[in-house]
Backbone as CSV, one residue per row, in Angstrom:
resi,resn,N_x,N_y,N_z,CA_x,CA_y,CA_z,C_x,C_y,C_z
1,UNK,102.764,112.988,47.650,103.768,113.911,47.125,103.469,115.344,47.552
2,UNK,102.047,115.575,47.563,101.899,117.145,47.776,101.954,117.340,49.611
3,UNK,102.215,116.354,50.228,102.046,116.534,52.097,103.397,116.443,52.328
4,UNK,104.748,116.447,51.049,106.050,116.201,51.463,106.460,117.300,50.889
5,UNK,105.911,117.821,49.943,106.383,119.360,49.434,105.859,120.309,50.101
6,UNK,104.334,120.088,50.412,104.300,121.282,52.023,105.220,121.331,53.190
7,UNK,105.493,119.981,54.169,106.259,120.024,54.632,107.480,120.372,54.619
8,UNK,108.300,120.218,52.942,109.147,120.866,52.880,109.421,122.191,53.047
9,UNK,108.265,122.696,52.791,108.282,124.452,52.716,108.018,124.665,53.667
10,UNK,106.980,124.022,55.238,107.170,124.702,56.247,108.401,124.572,56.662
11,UNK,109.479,123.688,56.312,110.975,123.688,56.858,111.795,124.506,56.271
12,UNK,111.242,125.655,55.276,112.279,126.415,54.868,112.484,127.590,55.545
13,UNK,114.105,127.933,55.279,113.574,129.216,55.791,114.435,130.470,54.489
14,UNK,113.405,131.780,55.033,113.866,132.858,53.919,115.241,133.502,54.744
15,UNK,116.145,133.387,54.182,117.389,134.320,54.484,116.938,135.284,53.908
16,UNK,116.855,136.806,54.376,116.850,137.949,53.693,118.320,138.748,54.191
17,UNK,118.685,138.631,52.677,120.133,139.421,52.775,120.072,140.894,51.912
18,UNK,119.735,141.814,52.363,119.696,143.177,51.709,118.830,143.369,51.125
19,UNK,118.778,143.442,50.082,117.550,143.248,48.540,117.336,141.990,48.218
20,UNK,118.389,141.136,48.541,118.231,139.385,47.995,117.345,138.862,49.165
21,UNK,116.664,137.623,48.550,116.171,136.723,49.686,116.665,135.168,49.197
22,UNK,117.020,134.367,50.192,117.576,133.102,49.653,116.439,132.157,50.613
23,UNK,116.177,131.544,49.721,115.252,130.483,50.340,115.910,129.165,51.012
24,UNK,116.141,129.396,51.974,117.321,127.835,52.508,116.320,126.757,52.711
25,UNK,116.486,125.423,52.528,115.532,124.226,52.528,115.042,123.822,51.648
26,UNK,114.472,124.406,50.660,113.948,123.932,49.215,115.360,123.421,48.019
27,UNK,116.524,124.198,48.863,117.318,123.171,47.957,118.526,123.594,48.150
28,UNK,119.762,122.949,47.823,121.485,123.731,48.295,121.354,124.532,47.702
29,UNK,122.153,125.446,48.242,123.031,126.874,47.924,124.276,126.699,47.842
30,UNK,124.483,127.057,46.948,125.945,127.391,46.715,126.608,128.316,46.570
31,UNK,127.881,128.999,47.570,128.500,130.017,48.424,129.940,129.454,47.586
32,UNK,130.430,130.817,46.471,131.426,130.659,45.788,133.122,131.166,46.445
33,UNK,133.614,130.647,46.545,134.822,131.432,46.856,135.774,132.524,46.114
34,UNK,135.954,133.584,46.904,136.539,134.570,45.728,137.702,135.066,46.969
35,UNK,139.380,134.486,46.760,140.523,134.954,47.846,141.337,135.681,47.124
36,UNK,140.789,137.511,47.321,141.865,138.432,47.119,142.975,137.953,47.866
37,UNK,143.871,136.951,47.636,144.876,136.965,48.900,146.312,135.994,47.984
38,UNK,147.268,136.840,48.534,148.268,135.756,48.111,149.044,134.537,48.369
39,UNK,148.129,133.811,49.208,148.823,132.904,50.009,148.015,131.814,50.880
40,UNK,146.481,131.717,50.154,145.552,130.985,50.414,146.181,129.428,50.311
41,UNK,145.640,128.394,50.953,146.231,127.120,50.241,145.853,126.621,49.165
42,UNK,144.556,127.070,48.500,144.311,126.231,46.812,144.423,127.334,45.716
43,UNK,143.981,128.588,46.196,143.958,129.629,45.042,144.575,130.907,45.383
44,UNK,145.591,131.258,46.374,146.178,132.192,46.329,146.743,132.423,45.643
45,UNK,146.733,133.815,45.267,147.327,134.613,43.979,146.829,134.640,42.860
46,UNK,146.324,133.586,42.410,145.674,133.173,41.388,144.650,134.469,41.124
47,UNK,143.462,135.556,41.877,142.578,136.297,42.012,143.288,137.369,42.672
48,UNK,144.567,137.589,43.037,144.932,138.501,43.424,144.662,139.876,42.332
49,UNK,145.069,139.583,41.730,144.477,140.702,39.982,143.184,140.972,40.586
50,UNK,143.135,142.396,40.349,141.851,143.082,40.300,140.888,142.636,39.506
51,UNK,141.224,142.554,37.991,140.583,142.304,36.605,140.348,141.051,36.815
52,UNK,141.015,140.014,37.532,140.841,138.462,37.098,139.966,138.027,38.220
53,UNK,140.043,139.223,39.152,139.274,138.917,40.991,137.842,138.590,39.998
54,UNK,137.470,140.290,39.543,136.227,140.411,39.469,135.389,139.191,37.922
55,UNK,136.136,139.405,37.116,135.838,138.271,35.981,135.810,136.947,36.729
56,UNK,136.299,136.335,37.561,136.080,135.254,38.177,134.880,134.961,39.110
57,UNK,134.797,136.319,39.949,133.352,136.669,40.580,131.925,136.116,39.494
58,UNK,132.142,137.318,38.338,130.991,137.235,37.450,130.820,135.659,36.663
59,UNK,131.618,135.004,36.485,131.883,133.920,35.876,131.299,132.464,37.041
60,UNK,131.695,132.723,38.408,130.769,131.777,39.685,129.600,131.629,39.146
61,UNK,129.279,133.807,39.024,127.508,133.749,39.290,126.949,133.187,38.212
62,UNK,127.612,133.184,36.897,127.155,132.659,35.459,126.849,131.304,35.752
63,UNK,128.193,130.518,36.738,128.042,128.897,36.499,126.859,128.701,37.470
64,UNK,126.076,129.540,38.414,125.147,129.377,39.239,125.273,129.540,40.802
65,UNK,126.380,130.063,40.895,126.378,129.966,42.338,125.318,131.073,42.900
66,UNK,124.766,131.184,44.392,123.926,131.579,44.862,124.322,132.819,45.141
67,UNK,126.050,132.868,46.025,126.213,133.860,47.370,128.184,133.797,46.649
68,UNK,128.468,135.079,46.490,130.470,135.670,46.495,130.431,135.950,47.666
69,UNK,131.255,135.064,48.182,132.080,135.273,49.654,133.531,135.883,49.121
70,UNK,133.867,137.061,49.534,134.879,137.519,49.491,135.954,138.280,50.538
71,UNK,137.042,137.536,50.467,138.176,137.622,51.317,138.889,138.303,50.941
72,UNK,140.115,138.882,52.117,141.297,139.041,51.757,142.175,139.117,52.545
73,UNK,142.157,138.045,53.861,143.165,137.818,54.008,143.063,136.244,54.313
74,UNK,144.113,135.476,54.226,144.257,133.948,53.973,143.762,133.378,55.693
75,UNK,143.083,132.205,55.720,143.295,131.417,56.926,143.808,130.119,56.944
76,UNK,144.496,129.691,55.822,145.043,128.680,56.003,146.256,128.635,57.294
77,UNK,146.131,127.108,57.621,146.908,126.790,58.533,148.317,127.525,58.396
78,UNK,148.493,128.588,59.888,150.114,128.922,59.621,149.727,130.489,59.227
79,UNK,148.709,130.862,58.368,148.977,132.214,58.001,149.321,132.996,59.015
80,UNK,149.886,134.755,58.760,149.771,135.675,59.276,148.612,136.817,59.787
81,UNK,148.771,137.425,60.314,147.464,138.553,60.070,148.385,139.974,59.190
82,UNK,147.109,140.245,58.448,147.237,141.639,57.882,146.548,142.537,58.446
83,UNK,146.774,143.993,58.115,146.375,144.972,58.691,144.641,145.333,58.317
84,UNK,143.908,146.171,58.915,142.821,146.298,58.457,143.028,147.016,57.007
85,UNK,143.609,148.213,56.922,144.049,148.801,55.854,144.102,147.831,54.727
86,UNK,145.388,146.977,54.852,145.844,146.121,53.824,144.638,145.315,53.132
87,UNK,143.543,144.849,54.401,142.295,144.056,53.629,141.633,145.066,53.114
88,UNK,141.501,145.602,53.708,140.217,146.932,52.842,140.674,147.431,51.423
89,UNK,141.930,147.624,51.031,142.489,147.874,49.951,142.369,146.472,48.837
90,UNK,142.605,145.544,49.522,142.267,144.216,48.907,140.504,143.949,48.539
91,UNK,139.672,144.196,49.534,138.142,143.808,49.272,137.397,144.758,49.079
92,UNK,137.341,145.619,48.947,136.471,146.953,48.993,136.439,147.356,47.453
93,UNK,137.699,147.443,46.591,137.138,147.338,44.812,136.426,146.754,44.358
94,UNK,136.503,144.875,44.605,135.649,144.139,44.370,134.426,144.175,44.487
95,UNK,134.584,144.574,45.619,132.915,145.135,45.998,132.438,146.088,45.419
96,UNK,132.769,147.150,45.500,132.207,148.488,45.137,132.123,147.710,43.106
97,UNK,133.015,147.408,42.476,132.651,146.733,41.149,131.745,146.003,40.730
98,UNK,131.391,144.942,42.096,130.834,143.910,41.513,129.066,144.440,42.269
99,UNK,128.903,145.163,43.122,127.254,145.276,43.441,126.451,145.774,42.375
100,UNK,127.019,146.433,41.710,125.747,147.160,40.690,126.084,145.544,39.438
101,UNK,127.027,144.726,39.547,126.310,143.704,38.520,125.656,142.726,38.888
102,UNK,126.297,142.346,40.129,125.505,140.609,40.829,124.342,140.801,41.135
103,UNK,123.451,140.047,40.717,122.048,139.726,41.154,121.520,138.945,41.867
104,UNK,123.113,138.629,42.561,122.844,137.177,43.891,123.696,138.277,45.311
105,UNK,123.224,138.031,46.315,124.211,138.513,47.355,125.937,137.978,47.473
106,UNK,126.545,139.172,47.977,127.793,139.095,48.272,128.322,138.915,49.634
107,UNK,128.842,137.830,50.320,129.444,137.708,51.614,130.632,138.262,51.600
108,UNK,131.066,139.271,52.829,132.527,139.272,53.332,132.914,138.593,54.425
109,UNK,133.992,137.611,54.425,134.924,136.871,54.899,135.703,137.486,55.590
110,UNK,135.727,137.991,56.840,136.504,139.202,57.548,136.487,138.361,58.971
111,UNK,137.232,138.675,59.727,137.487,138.974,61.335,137.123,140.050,61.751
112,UNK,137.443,141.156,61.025,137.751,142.413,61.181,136.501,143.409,61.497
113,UNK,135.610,143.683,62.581,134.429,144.707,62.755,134.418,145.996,61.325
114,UNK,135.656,146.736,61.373,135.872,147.674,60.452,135.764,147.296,58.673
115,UNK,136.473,146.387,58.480,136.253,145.693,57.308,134.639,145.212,56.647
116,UNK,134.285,144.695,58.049,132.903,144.347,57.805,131.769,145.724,57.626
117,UNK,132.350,146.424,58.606,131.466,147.533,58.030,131.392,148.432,57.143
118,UNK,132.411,148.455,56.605,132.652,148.878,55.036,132.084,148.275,54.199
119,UNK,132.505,147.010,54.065,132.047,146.233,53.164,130.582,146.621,53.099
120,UNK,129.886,146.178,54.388,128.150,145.914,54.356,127.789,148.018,53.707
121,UNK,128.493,148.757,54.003,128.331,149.800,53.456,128.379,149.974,52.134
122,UNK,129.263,149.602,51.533,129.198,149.173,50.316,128.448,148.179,49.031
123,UNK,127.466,147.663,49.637,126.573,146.592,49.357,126.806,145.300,49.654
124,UNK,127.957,144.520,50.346,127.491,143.385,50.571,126.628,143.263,51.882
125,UNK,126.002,141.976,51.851,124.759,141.897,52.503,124.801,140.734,53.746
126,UNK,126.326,139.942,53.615,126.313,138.945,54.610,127.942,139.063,54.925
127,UNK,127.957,138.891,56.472,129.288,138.855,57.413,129.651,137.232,58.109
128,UNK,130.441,136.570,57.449,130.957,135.175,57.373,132.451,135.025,58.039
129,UNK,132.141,134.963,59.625,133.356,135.579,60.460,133.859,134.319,60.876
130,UNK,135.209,134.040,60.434,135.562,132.562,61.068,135.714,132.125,62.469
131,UNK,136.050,133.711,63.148,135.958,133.263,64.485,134.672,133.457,65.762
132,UNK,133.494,132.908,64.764,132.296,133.296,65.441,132.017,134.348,66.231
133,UNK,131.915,135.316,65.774,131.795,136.826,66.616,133.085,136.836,68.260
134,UNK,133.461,135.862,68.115,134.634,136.239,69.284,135.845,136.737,69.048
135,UNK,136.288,137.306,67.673,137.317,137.845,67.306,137.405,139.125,67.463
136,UNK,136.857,139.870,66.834,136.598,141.826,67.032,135.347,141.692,68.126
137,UNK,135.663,142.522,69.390,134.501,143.081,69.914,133.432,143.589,69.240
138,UNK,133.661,144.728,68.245,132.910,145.485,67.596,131.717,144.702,66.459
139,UNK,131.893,143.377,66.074,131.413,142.230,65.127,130.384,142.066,65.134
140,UNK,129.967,141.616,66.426,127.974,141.355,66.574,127.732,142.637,66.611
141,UNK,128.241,143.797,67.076,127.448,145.108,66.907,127.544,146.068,65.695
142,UNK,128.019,145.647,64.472,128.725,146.006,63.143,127.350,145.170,62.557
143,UNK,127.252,143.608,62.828,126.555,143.305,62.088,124.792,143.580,62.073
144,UNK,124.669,143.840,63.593,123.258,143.896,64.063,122.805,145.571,63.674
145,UNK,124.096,146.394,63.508,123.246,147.765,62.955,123.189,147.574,61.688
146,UNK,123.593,146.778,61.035,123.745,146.220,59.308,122.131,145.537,58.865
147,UNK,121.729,145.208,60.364,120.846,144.134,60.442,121.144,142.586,59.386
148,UNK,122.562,142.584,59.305,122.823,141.231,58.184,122.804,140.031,59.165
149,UNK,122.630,138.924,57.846,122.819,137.928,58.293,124.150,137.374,59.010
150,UNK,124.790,136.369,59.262,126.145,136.348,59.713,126.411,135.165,59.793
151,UNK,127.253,134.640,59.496,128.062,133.253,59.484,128.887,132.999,60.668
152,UNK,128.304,132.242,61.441,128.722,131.956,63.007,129.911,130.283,62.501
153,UNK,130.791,131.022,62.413,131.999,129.578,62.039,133.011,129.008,63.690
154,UNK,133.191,127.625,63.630,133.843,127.515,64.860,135.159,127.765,64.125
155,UNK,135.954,127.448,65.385,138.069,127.489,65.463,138.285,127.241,66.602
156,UNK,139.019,126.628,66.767,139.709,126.309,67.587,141.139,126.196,67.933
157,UNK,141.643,127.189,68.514,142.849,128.660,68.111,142.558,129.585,67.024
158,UNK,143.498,130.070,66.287,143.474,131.077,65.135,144.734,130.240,64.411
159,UNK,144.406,131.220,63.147,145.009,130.186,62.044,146.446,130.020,62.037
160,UNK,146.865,130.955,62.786,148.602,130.335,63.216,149.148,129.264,63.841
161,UNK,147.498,128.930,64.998,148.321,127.440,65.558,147.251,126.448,65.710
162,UNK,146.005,126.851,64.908,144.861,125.732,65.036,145.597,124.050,64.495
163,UNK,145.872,123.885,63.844,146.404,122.808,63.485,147.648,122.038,64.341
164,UNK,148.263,123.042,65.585,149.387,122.472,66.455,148.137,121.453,67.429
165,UNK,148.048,120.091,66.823,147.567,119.106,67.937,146.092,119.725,68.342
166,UNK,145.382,119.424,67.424,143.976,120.224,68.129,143.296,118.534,68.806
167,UNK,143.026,118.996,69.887,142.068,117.765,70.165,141.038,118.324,70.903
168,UNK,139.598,117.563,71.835,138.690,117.497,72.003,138.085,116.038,72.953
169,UNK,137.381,116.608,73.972,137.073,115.183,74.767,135.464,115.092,74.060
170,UNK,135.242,116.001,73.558,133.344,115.298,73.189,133.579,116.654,71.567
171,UNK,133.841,116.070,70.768,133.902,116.891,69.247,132.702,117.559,69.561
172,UNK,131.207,116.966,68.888,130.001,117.478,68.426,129.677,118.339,69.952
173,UNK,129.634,117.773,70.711,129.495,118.208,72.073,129.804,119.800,72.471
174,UNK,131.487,119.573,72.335,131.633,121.078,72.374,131.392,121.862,71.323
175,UNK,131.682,121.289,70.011,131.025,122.320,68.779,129.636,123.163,69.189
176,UNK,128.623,121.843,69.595,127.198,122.513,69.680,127.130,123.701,70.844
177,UNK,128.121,123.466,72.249,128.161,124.539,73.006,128.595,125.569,72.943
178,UNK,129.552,125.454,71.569,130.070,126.967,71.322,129.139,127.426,70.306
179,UNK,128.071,126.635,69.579,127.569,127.624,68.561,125.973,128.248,69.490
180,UNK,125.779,127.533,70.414,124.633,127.974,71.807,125.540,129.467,72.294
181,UNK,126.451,129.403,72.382,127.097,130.202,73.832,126.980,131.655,72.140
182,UNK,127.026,131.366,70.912,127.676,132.471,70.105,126.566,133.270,70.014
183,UNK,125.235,131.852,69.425,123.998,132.595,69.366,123.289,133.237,70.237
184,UNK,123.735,132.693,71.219,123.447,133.722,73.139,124.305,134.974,72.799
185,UNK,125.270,135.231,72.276,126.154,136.472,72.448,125.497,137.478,71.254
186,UNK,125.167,136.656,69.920,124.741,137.213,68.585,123.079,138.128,69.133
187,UNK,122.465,137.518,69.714,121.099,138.257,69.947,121.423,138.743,70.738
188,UNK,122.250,138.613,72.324,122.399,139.877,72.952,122.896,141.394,72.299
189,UNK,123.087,140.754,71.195,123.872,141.783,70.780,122.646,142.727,69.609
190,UNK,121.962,142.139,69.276,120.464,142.299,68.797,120.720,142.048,67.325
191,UNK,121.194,141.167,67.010,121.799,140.151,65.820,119.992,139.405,65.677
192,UNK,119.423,139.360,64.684,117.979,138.592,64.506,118.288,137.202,64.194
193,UNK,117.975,136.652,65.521,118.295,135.064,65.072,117.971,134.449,63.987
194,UNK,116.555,134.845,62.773,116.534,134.309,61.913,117.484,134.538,60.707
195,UNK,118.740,135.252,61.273,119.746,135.731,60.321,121.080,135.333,60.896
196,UNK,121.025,134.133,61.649,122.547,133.591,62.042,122.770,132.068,61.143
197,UNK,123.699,132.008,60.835,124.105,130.583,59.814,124.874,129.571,60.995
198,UNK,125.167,128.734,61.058,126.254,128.078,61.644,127.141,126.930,60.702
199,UNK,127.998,127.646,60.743,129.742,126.791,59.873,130.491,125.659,61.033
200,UNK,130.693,124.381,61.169,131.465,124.140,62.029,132.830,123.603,61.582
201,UNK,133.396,124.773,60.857,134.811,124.813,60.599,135.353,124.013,60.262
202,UNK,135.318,122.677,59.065,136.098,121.894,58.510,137.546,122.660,58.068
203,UNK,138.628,121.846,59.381,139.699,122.107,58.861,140.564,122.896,59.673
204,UNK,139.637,123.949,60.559,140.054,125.019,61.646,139.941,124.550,62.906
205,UNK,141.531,123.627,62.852,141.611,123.079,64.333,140.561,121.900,64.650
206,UNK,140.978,121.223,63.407,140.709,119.525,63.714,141.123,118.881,62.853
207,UNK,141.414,117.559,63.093,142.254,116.460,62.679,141.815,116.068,61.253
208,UNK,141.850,115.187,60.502,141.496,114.047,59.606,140.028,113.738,60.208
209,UNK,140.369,113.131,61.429,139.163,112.424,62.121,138.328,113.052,62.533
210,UNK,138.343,114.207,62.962,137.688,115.366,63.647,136.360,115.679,62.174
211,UNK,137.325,115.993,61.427,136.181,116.546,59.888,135.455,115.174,59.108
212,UNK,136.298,114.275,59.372,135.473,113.063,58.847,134.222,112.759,59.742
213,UNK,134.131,113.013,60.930,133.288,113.008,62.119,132.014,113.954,62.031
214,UNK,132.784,115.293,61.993,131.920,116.587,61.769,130.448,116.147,60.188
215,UNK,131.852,115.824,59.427,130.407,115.328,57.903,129.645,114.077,58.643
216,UNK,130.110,113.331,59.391,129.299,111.925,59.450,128.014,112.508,60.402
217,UNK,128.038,113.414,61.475,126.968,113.561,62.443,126.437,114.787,61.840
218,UNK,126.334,115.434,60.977,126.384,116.855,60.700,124.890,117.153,61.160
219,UNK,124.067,116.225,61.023,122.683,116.271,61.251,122.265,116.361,62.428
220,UNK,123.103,116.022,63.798,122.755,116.550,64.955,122.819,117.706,65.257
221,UNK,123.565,118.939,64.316,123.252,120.312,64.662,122.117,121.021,64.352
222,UNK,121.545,119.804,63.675,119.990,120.780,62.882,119.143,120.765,64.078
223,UNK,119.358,120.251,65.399,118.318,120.650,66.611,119.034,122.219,67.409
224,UNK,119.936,122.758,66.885,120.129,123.740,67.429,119.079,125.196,66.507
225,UNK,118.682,124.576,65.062,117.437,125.445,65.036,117.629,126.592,63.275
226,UNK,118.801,126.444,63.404,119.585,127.390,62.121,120.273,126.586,61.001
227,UNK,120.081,127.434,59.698,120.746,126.826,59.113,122.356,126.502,59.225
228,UNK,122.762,125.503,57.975,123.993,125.060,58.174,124.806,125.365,57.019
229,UNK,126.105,125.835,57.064,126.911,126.773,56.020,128.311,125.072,56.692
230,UNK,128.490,124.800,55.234,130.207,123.940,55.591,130.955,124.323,54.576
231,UNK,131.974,124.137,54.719,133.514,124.719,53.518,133.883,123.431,53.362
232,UNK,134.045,122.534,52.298,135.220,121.418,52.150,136.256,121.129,51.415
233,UNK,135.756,121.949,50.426,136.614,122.237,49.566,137.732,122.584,48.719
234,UNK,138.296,121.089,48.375,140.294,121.020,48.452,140.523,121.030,49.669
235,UNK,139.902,121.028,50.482,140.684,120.627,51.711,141.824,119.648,51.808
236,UNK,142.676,119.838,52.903,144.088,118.860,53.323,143.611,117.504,53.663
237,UNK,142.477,117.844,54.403,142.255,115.953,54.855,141.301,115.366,53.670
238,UNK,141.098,115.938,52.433,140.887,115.421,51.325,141.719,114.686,50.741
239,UNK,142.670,115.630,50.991,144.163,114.985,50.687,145.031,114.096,50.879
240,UNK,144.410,113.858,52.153,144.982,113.089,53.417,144.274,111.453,53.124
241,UNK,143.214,111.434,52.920,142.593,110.458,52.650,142.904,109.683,51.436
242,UNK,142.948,110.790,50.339,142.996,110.607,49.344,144.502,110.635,48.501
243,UNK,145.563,110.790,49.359,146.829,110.961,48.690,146.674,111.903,47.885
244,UNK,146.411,112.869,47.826,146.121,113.526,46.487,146.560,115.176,46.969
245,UNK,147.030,115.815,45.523,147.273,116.884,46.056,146.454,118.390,45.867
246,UNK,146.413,119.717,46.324,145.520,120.407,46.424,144.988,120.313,44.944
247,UNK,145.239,120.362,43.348,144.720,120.570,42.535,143.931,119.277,42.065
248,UNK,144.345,117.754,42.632,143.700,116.859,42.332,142.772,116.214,43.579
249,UNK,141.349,117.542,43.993,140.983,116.917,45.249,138.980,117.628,44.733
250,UNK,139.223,117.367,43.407,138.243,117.649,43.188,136.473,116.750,43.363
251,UNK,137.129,115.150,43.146,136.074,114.327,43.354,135.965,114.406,44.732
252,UNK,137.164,113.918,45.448,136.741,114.125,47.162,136.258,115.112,47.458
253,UNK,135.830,116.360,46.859,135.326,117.216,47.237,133.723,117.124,47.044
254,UNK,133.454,116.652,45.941,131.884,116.109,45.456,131.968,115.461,46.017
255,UNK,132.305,114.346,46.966,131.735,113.020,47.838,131.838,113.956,49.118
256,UNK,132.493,114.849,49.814,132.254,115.371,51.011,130.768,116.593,51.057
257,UNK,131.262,117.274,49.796,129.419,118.181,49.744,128.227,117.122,49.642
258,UNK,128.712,116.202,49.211,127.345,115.135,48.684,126.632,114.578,50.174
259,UNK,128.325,113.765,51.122,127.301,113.474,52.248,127.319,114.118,53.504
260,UNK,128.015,116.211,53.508,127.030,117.192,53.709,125.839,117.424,53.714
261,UNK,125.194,117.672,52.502,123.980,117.503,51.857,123.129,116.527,52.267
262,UNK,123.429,115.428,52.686,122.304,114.280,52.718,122.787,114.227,54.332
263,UNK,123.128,115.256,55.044,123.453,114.953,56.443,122.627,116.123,56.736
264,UNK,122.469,117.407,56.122,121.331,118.634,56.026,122.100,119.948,55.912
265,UNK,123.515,119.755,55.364,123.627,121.064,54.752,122.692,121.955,54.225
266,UNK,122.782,123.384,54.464,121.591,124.226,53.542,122.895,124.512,52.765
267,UNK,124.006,125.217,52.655,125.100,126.194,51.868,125.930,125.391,51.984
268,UNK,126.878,125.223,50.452,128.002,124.418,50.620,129.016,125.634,49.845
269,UNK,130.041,125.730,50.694,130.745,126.459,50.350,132.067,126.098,49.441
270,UNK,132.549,126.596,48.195,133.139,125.780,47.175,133.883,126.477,46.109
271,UNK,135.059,126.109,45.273,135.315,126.627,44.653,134.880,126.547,43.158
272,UNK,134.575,125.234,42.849,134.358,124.674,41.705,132.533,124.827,41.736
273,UNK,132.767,125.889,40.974,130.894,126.146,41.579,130.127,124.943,40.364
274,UNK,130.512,124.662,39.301,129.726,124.505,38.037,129.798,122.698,38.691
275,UNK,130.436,121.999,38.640,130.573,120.898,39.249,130.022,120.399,40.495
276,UNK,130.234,121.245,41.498,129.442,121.447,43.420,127.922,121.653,42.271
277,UNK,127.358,122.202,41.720,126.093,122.216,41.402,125.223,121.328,40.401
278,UNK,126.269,120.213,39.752,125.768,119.347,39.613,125.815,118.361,40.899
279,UNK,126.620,118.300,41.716,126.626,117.402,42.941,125.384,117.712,43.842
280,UNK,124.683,118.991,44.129,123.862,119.572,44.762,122.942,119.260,44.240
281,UNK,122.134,119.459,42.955,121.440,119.450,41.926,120.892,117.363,42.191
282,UNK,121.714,116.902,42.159,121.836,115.593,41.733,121.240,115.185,43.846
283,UNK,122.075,115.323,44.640,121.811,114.569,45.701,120.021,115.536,46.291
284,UNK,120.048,116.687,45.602,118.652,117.006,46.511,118.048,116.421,46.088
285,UNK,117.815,115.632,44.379,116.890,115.049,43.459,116.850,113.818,44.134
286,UNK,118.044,112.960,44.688,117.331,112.028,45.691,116.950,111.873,47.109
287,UNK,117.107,113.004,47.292,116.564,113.384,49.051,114.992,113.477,48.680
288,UNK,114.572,114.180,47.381,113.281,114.456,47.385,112.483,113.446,46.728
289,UNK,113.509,112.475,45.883,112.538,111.156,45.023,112.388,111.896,44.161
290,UNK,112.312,112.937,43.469,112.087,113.859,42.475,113.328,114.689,41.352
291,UNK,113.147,114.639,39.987,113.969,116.085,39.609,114.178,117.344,40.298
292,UNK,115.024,117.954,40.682,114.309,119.155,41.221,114.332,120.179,40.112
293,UNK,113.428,120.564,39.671,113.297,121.502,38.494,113.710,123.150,38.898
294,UNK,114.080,123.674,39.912,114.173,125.022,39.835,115.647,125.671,39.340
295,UNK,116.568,124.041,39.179,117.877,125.292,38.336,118.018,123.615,37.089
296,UNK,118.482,124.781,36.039,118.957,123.947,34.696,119.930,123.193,34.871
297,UNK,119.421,121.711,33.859,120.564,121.080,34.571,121.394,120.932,33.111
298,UNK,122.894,121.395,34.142,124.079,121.325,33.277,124.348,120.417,31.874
């Protein structure tokens, strides 16, 4: 027991995000969702309220989540783009409200170089860019004077036409070459590799089969060296599977973080934080043969 808990810890690694440090490997993280936005597919509008944004924020961190990822503008399939203005007016209260209370780090969810650098000016501590630093020029060099960590997510198009017929002659194949070709672009850019995540985009420009695929191999990206950040949550091909509609896709959502997790998720990204953390809680306890004693169980 004690030559499998060392080993575990030489496999961890410390994310240092600002003042926070997150220990990835010793056990999931859980990365809450917070969409200033009106037109998300499971919770738009719903957090559009200032008052209900931030009470919902504080209320994640209560149920345990690790990391507030906060957005504001939608990527569901089909959206529009908004202006930088328009997001900054949307994410920048939240922020500036919620740093002097959270005692966990805050992610911004941006495209946007400018957005991001506000934000990280403002205290959040991690940049979670869906279009892997290939969207704003300015992105890897926003984040590397930030010195933050960064969420390297694939796509395949942008969210207006990822979903028109996305296909692929080798899925994992090209995933892994675009998250090589990003982390080649992220350190040229003097981004500290021990501060890049990799997301491979459940949902952004792939099929049913594509994301059922992505969870089944998920474990062949752990030779590219970094941790692993996935979103599944209410997803459509939850839906899809499951007949079910966005508000009733809550168990498929615990069976997709679950065999995440046992595929080597470090961060599962989620809305239902109090629930995702008994699912987390529960599958690390049998990855390790053990309770894991470092969070209370629900």
């Amino acid at each position: 027991m004690l030559s499998a808990v060392v080993e575990k810890m030489a496999s961890s690694k410390t994310l240092v995000c600002g003042k926070f440090k997150l220990e990835l490997g010793l056990r999931t993280h859980i990365m809450g969702i917070l969409n200033r936005t009106q037109d998300s597919f499971s919770d738009g509008g719903l957090f559009f309220d200032e008052k209900r944004a931030v009470e919902h924020a504080l209320k994640m961190a209560a149920d345990g989540a690790d990391i507030i990822d906060i957005g504001g503008e939608s990527t569901r399939p089909g959206a529009e783009r908004i202006s930088v203005d328009e997001e900054l007016r949307r994410v920048m209260p939240l922020i500036e409200r919620l740093v002097p209370v959270l005692s966990i780090p805050i992610s911004i969810d941006t495209t946007k170089a400018e957005v991001a650098r506000e934000a990280l000016k403002a205290g959040a501590s991690i940049v979670n860019d869906i279009t892997g630093l290939h969207g704003d020029p300015e992105m890897a060099r926003v984040v590397a004077a930030a010195n933050a960590p960064v969420i390297i997510m694939h796509m395949q198009g942008d969210p207006r036409t990822m979903q028109q017929n996305p296909a692929y002659i080798d899925l994992i194949g090209e995933l892994k070459d675009f998250f090589e070709y990003s982390i080649d672009l992220a350190k040229g850019s003097g981004i500290d590799p021990e501060k890049i995540l990799l997301d491979p985009g459940i949902g952004f420009g792939k099929t049913v089969e594509h994301n059922l695929e992505i969870i089944k191999r998920l474990d062949e990206f752990k030779d590219l060296g970094r941790p692993i950040v996935i979103g599944t949550s209410r997803k459509s091909f939850i839906g899809k599977v499951l007949d079910a509609d966005v508000d009733k896709r809550l168990i498929g959502t615990a069976a997709t973080c679950a065999a995440a997790i046992l595929r080597g998720a470090d961060i599962i990204r989620v809305h239902d934080i109090e629930e995702m953390l008994q699912v987390a809680k529960m599958v690390d306890s049998i990855k390790e043969g053990t309770i894991k004693k470092d969070r209370p169980i629900l």
